[in-house]
C-alpha positions as CSV (number, residue, x, y, z in Angstrom):
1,X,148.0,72.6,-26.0
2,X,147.1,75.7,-24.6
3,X,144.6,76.4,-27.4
4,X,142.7,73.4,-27.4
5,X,139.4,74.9,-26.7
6,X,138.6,78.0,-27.7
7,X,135.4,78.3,-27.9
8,X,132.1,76.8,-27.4
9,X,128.4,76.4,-28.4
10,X,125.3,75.0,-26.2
11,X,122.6,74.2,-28.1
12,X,119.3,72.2,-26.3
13,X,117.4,70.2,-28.2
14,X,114.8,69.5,-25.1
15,X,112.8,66.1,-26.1
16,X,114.6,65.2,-29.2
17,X,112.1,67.0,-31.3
18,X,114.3,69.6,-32.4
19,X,117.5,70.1,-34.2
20,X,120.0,71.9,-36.4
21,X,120.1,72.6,-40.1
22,X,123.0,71.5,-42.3
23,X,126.1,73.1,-42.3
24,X,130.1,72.7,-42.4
25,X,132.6,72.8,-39.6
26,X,135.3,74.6,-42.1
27,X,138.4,75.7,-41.2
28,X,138.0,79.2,-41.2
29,X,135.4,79.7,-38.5
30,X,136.3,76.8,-36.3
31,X,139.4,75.2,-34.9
32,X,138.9,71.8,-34.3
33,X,138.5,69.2,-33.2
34,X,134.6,70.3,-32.9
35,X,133.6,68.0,-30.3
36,X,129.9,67.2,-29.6
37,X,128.2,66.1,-26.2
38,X,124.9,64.4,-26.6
39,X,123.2,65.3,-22.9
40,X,119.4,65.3,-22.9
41,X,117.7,63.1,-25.7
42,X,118.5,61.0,-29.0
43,X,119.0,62.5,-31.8
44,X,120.6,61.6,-36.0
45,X,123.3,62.9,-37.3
46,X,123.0,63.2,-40.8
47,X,125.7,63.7,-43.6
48,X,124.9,64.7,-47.2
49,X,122.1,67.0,-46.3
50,X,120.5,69.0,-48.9
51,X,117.7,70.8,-48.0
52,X,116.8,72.7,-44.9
53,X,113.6,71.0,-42.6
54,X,113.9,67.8,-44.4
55,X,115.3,64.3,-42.4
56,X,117.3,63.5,-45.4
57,X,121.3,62.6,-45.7
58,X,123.0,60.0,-47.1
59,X,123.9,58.8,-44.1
60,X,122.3,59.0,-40.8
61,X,124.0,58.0,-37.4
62,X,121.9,57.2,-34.6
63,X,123.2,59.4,-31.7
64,X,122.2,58.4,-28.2
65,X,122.0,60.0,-24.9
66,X,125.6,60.5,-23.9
67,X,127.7,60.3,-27.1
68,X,130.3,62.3,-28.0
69,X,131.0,63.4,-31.5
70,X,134.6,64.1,-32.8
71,X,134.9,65.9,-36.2
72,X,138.9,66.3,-36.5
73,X,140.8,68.9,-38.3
74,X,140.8,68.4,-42.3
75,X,138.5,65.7,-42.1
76,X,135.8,64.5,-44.3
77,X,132.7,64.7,-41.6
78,X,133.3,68.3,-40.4
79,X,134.6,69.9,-43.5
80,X,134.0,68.1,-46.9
81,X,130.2,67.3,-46.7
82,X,127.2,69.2,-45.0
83,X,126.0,67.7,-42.1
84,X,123.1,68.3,-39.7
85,X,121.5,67.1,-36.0
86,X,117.9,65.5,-37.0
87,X,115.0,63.9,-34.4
């Protein structure tokens, strides 16, 4: 598909201290898939996230060194329900 990637962001978390508020993946700013590369430290990624600063979510996946994330068109991860990268 000549489209498949269109764009993309970098964003360096540098010893797993940082992260990135909640947020959707809708449809209307991003094509997807929105696929996600884990390269220098561990981090969470959280779903249900309410308020900005705070580790909390309904659900938190451990994300190790390496992983990559695939939040797929329509789906309930990248659209439906805020989700955010915690320490």
């Amino acid at each position: 598909e000549p489209d498949f990637v269109n764009s993309y962001a970098c964003n360096i978390y540098h010893d797993g201290s940082e992260g990135l508020g909640q947020h959707y993946d809708d449809d209307t700013r991003f094509m997807h898939p929105v696929i996600s590369i884990r390269l220098f430290s561990d981090s969470r990624l959280a779903f249900g996230c309410k308020l900005y600063g705070y580790s909390n979510g309904v659900i938190a996946v451990p994300m190790a060194r390496g992983t990559v994330t695939v939040l797929k068109q329509g789906g309930w991860a990248g659209t439906r329900v805020k989700h955010c990268i915690r320490p």
